[in-house]
Backbone and ligand atoms as CSV (ligand in chain L), in Angstrom:
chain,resi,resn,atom,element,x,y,z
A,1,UNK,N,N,75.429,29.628,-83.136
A,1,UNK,CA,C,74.090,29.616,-82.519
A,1,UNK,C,C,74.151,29.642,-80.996
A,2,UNK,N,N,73.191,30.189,-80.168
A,2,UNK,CA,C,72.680,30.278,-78.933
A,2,UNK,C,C,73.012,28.810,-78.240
A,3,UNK,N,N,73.457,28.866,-77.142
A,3,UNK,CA,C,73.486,27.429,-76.564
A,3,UNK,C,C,72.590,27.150,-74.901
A,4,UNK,N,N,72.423,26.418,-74.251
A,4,UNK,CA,C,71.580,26.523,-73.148
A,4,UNK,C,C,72.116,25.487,-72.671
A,5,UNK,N,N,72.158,25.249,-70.904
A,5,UNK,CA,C,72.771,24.085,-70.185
A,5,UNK,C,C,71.420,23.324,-69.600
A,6,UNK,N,N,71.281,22.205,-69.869
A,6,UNK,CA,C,69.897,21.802,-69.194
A,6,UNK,C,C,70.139,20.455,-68.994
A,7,UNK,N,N,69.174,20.419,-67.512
A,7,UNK,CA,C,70.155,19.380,-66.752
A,7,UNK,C,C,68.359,18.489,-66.532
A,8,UNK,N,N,68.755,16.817,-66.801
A,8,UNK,CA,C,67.758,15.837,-66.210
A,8,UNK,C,C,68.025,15.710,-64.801
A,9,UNK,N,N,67.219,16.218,-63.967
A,9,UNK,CA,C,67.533,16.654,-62.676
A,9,UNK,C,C,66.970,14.796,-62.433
A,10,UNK,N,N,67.830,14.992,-60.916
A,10,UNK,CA,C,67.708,13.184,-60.041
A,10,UNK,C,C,66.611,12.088,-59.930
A,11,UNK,N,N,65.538,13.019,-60.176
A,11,UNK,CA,C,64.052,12.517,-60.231
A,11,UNK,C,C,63.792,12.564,-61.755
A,12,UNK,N,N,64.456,12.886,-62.748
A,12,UNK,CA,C,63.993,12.446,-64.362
A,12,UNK,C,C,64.840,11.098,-64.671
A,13,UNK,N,N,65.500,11.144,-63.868
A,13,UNK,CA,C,66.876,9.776,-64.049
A,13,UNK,C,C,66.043,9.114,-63.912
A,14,UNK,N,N,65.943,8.736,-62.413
A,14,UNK,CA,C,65.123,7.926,-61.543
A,14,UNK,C,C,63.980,7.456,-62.363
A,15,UNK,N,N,63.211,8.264,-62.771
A,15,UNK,CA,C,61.340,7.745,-63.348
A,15,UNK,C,C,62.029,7.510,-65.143
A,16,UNK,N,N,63.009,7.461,-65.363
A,16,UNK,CA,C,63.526,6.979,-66.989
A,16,UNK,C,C,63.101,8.086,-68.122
A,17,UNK,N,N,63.236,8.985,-67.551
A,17,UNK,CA,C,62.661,10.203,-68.448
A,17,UNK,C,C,63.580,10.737,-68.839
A,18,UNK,N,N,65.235,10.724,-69.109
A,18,UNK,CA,C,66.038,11.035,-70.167
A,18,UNK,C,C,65.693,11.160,-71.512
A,19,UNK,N,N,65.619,10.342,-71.985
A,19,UNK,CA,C,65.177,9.439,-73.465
A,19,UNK,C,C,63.756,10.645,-73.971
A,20,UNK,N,N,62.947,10.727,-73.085
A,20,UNK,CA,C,62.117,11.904,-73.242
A,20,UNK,C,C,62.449,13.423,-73.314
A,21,UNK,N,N,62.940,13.649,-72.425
A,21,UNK,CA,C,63.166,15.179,-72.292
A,21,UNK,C,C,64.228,15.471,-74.285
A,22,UNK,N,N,65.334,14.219,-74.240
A,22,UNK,CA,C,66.285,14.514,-74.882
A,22,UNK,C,C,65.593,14.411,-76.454
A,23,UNK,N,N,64.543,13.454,-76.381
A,23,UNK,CA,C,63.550,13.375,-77.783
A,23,UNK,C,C,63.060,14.432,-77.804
A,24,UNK,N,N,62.149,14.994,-76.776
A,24,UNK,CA,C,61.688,16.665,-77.107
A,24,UNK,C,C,62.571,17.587,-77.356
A,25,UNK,N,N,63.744,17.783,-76.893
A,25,UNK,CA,C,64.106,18.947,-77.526
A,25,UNK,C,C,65.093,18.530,-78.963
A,26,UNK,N,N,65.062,17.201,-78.950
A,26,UNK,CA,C,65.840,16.762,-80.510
A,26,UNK,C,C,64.121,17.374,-81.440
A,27,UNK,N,N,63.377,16.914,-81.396
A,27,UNK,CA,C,62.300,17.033,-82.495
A,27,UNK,C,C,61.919,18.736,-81.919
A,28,UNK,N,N,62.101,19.442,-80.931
A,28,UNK,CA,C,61.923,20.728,-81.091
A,28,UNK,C,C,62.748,21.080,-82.465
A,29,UNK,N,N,64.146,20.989,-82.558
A,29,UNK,CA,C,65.241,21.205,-83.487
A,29,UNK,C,C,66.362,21.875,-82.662
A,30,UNK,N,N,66.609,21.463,-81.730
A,30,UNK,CA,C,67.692,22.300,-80.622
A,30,UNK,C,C,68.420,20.519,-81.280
A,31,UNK,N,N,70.015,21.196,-80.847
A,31,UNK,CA,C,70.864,19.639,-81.547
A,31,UNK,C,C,71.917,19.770,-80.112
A,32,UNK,N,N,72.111,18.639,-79.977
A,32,UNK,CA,C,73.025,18.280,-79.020
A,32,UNK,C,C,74.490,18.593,-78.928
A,33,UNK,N,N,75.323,19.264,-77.278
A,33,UNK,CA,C,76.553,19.619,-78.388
A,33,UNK,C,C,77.448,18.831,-77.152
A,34,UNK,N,N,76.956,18.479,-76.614
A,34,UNK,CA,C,77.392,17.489,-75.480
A,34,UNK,C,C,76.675,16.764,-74.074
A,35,UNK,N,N,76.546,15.419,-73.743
A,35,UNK,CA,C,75.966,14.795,-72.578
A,35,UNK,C,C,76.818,14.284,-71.849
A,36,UNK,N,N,76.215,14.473,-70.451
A,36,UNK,CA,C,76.913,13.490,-69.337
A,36,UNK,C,C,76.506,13.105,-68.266
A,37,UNK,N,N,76.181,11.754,-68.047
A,37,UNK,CA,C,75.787,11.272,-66.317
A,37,UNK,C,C,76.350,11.702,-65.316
A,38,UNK,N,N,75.995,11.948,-64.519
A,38,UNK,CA,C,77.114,12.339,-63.230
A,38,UNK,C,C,76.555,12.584,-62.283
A,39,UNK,N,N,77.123,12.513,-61.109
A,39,UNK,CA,C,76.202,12.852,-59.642
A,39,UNK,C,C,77.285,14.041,-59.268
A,40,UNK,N,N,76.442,14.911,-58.766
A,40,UNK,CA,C,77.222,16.335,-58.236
A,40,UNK,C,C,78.066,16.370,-57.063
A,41,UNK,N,N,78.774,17.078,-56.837
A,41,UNK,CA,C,79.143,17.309,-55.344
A,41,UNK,C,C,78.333,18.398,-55.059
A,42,UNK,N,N,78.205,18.490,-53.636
A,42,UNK,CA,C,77.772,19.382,-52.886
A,42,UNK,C,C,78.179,20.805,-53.542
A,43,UNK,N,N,79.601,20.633,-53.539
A,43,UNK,CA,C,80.693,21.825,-54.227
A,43,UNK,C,C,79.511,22.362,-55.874
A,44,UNK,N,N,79.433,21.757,-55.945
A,44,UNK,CA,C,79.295,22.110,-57.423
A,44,UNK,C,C,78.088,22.472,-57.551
A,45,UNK,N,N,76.705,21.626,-57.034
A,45,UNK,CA,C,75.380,21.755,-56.532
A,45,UNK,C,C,75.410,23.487,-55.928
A,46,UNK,N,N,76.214,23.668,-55.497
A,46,UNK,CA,C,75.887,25.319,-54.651
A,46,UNK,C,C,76.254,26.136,-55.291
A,47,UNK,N,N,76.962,26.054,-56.191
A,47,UNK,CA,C,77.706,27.222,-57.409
A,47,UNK,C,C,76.778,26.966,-58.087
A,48,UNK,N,N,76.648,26.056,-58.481
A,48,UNK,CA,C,75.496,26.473,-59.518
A,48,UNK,C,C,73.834,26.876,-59.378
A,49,UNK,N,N,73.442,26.393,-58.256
A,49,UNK,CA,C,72.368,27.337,-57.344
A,49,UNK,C,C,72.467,28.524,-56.855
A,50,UNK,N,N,74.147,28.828,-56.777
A,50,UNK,CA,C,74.065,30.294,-55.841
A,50,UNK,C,C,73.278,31.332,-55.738
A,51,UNK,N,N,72.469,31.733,-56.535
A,51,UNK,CA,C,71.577,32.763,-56.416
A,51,UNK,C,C,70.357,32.165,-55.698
A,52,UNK,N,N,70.180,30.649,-55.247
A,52,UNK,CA,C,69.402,30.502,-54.356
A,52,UNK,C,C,69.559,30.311,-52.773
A,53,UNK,N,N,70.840,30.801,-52.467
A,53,UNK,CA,C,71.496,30.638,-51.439
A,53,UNK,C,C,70.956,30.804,-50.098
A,54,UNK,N,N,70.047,32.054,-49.894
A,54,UNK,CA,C,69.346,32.300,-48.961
A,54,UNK,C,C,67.925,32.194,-49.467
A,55,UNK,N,N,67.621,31.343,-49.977
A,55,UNK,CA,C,66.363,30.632,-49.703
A,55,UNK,C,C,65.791,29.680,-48.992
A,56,UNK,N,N,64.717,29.977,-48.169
A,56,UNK,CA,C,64.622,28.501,-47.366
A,56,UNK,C,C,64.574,26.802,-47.531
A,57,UNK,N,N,64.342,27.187,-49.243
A,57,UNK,CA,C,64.563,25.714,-49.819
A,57,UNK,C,C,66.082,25.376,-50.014
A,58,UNK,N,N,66.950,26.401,-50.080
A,58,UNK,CA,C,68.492,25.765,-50.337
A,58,UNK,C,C,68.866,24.353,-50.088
A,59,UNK,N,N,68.736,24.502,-48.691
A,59,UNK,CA,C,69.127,22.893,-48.256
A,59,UNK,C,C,68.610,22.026,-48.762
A,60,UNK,N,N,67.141,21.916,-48.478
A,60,UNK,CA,C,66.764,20.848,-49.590
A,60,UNK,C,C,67.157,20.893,-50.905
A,61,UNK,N,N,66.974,22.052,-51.291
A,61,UNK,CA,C,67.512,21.771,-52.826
A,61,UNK,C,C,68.873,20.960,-53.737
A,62,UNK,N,N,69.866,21.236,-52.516
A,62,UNK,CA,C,71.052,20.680,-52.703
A,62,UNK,C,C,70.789,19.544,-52.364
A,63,UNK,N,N,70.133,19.159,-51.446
A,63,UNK,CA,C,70.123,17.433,-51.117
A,63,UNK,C,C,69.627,16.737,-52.215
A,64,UNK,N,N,68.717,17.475,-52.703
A,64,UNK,CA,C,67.803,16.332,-53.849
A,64,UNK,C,C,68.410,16.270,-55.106
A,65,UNK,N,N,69.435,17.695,-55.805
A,65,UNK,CA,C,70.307,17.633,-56.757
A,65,UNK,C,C,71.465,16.631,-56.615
A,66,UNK,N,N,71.767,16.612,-55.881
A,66,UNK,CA,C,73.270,15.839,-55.202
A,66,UNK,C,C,73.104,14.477,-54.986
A,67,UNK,N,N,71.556,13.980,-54.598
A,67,UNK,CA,C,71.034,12.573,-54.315
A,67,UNK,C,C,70.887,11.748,-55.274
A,68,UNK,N,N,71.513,11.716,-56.329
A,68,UNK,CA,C,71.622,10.728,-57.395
A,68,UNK,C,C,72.071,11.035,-58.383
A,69,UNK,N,N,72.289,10.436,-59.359
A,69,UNK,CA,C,73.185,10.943,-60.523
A,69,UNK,C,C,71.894,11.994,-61.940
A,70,UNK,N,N,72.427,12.498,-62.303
A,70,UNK,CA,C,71.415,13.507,-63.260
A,70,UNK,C,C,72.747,13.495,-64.583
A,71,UNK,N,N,71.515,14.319,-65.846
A,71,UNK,CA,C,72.282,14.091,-66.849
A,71,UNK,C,C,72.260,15.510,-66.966
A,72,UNK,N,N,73.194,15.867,-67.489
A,72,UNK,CA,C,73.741,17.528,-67.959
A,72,UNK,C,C,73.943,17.635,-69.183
A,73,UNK,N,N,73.162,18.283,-69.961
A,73,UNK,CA,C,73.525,18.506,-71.112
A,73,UNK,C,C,73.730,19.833,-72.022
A,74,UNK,N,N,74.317,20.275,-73.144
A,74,UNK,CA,C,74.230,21.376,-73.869
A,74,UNK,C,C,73.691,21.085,-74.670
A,75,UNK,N,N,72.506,22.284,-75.346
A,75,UNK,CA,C,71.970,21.797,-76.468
A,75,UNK,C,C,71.820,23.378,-76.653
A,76,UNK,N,N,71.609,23.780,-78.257
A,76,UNK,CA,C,72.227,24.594,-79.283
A,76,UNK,C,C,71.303,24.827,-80.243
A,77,UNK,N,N,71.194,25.911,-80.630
A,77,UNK,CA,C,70.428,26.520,-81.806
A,77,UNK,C,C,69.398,27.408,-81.666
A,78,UNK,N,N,68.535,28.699,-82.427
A,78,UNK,CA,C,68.376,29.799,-82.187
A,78,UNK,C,C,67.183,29.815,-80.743
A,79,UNK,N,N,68.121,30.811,-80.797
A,79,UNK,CA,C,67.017,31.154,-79.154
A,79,UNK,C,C,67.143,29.800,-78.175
A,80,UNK,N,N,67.944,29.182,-78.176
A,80,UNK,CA,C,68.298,28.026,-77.429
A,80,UNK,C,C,67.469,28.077,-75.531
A,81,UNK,N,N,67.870,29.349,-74.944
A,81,UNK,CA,C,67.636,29.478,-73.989
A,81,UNK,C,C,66.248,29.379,-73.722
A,82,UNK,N,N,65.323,30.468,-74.242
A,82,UNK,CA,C,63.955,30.501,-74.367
A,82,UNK,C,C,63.111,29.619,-74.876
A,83,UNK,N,N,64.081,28.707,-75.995
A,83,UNK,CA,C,63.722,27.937,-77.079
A,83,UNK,C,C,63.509,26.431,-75.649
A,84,UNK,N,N,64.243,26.326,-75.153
A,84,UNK,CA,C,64.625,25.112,-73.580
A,84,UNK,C,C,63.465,25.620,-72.571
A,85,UNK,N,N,62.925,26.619,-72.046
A,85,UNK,CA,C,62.160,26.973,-71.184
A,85,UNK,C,C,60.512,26.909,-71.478
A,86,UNK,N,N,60.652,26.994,-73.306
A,86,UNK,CA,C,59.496,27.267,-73.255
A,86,UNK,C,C,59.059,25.049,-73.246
A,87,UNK,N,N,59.597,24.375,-73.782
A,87,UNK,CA,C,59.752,22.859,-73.544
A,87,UNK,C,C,59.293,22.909,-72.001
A,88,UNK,N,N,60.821,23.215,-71.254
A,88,UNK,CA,C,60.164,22.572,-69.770
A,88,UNK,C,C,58.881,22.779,-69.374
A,89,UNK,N,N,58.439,24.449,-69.526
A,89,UNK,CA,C,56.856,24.307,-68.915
A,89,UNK,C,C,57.354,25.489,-67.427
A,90,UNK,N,N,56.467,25.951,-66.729
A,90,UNK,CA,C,56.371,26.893,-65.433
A,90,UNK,C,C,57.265,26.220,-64.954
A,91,UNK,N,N,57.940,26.361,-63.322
A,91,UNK,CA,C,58.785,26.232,-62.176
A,91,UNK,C,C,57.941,25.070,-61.307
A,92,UNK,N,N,56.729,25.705,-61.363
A,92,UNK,CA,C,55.781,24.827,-60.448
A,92,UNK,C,C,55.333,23.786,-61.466
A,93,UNK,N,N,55.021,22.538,-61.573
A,93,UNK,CA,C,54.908,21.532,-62.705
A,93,UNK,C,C,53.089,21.929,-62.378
A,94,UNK,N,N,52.969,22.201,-61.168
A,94,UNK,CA,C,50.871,21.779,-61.401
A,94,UNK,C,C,50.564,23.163,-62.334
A,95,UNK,N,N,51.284,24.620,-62.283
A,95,UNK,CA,C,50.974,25.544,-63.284
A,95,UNK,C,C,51.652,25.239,-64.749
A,96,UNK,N,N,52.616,24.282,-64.761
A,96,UNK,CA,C,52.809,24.059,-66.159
A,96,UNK,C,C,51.920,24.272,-66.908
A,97,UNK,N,N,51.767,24.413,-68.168
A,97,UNK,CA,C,50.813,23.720,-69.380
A,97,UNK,C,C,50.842,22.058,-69.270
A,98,UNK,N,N,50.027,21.431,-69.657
A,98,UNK,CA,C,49.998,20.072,-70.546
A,98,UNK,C,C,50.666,20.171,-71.497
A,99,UNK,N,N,51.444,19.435,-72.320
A,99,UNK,CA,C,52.076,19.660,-73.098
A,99,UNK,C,C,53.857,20.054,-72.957
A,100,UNK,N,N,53.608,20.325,-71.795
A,100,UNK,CA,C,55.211,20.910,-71.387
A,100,UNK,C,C,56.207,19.641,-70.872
A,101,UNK,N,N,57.422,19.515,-70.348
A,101,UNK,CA,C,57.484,18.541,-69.717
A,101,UNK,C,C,57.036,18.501,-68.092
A,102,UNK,N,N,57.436,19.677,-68.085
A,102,UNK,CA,C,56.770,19.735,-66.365
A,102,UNK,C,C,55.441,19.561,-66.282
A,103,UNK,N,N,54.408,19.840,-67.135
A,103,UNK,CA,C,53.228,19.611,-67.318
A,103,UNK,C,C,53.062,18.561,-67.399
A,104,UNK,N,N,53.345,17.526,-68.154
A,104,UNK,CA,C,53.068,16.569,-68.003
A,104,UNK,C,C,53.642,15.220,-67.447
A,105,UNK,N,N,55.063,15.364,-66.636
A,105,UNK,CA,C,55.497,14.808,-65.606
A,105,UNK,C,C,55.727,14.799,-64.580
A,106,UNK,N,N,55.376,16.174,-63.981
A,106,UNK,CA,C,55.813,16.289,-62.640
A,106,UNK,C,C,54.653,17.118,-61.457
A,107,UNK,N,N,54.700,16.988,-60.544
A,107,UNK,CA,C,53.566,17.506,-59.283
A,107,UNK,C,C,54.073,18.360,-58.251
A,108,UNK,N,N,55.274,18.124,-58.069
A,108,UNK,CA,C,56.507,18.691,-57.109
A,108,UNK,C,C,57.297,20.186,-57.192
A,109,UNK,N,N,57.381,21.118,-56.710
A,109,UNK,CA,C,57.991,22.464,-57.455
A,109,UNK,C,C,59.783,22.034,-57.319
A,110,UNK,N,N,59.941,21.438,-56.091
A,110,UNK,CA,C,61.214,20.929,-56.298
A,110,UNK,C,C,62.115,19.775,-56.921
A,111,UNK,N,N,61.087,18.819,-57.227
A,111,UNK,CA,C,61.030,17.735,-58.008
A,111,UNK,C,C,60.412,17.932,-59.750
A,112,UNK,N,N,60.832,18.763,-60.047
A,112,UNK,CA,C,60.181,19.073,-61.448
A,112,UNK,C,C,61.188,18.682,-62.570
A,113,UNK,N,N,61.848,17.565,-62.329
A,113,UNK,CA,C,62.360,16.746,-63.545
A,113,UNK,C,C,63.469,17.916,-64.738
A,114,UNK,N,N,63.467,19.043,-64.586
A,114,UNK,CA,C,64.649,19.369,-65.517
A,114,UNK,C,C,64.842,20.638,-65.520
A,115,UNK,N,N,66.059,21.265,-65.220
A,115,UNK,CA,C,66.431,22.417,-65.356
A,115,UNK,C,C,67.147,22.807,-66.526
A,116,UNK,N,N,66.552,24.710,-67.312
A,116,UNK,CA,C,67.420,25.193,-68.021
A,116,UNK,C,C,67.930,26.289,-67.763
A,117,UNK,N,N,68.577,26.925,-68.226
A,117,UNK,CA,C,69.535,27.831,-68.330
A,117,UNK,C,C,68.648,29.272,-68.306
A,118,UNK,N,N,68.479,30.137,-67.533
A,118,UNK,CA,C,67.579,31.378,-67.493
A,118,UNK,C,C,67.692,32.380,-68.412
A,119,UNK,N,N,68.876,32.718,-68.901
A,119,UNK,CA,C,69.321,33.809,-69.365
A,119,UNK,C,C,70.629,33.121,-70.589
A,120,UNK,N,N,71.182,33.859,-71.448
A,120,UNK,CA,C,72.631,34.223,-72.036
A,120,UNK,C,C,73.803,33.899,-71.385
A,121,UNK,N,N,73.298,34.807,-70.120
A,121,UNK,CA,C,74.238,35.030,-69.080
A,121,UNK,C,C,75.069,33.932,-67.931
A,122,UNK,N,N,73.472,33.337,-67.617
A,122,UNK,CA,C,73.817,31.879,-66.811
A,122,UNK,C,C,73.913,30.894,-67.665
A,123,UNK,N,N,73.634,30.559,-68.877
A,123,UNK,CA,C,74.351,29.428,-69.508
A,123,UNK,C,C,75.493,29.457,-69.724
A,124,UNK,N,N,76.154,30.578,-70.145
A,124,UNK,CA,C,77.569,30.387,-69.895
A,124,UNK,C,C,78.500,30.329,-68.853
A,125,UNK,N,N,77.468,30.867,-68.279
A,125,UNK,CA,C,77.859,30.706,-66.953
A,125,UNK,C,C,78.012,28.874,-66.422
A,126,UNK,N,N,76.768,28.439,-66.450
A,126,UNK,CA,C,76.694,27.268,-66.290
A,126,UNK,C,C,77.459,25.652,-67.036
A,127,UNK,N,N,76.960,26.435,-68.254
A,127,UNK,CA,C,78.158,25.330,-69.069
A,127,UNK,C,C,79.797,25.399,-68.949
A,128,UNK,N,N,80.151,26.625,-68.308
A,128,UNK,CA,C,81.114,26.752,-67.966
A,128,UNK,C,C,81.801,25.777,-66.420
A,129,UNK,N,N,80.532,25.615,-65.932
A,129,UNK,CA,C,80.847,24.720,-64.646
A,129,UNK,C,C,80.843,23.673,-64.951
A,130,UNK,N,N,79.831,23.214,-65.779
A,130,UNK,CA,C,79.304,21.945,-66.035
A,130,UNK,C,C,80.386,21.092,-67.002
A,131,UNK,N,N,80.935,21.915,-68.399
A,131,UNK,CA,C,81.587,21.764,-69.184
A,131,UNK,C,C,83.051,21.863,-69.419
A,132,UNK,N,N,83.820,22.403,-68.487
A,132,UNK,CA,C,85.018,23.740,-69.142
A,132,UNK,C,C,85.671,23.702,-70.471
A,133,UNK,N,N,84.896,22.231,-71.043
A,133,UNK,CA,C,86.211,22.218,-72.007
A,133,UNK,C,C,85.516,22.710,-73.520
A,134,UNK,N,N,84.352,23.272,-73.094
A,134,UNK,CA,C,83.650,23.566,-73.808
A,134,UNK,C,C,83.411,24.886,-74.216
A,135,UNK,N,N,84.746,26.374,-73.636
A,135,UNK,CA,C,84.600,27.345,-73.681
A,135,UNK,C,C,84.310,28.091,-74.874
L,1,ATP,P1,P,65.602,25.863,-62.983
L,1,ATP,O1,O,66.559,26.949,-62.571
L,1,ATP,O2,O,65.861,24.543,-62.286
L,1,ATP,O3,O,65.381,25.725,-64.454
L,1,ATP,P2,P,63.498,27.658,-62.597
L,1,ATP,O4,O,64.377,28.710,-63.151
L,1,ATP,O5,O,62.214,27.361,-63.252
L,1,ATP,O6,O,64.206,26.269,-62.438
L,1,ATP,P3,P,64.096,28.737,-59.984
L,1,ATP,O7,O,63.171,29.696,-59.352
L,1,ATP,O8,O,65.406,29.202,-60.526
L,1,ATP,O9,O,63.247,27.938,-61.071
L,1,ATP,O10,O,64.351,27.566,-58.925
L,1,ATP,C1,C,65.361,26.638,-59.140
L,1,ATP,C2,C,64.890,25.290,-58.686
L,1,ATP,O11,O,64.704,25.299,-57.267
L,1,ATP,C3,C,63.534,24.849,-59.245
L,1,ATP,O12,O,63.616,24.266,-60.516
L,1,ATP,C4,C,63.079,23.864,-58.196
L,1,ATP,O13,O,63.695,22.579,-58.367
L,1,ATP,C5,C,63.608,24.483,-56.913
L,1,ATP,N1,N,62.603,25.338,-56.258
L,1,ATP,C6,C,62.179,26.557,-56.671
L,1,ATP,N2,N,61.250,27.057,-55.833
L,1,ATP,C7,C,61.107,26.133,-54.855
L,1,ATP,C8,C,60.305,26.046,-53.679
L,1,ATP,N3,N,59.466,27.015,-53.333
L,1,ATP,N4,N,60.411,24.926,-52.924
L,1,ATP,C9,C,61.265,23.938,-53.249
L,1,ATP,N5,N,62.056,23.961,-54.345
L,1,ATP,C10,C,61.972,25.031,-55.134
């Protein structure tokens, strides 16, 4: 099955919203294929943003990923990727839906409590950073 990397970004830690995000996509039916706490390095924060590199939010962006510990996880099963995006909700949490998680936790476009995996392409990509031992 399809797998997706999706991360409780520093501000879902923080407000105790693990336990949530990880209940929604358990009762979506996506199954867990590995978790982990961890605070990023800088190093690692920018590889895995790189395609936002020349954006004017970069900097911030790395500061606020890197500013506390977040949970990283893989989670698995059909359409995993799309199956994870359509959960989080829009980029911007105020265009979310209700119902989403960004919809209904967050106000912030950079503070929006959880990132997934965009594509096929960048989850393996990503779980590959996040994971290696997980090839
Ligand atoms: P993610 O990749 O985290 O799942 P996404 O694919 O919905 O989010 P992207 O456009 O790839 O959104 O942006 C990556 C992240 O960068 C966003 O989740 C958000 O935290 C931050 N971000 C995006 N746009 C802005 C912005 N205009 N100002 C500040 N931060 C932003």
């Amino acid at each position: 099955p399809a797998r997706t990397l999706v991360l409780v970004k520093p501000d879902g830690v923080a407000r105790g919203l693990v336990g949530e995000v990880i209940s929604r996509l358990e009762a979506k039916g996506l199954r867990l294929v590995a978790v982990e706490l961890r605070t990023l390095s800088r190093e690692t924060a920018e590889e895995h943003y790189a395609e936002h590199r020349e954006k004017p939010f970069f900097g911030s962006l790395v500061e606020f990923i890197t500013g506390g510990p977040l949970v990283a996880l893989v989670a698995e099963g059909p359409r995993a990727v799309e199956a994870f995006r359509a959960l989080a909700g829009a980029t911007d949490p105020v265009k979310a839906a209700p119902g989403t998680i960004r919809g209904d936790f967050a106000l912030e476009v950079q503070n929006n409590i959880v990132h997934g995996s965009d594509s096929d392409e960048s989850a393996a990509r990503e779980i590959a950073l996040f994971f290696p031992h997980l090839g």
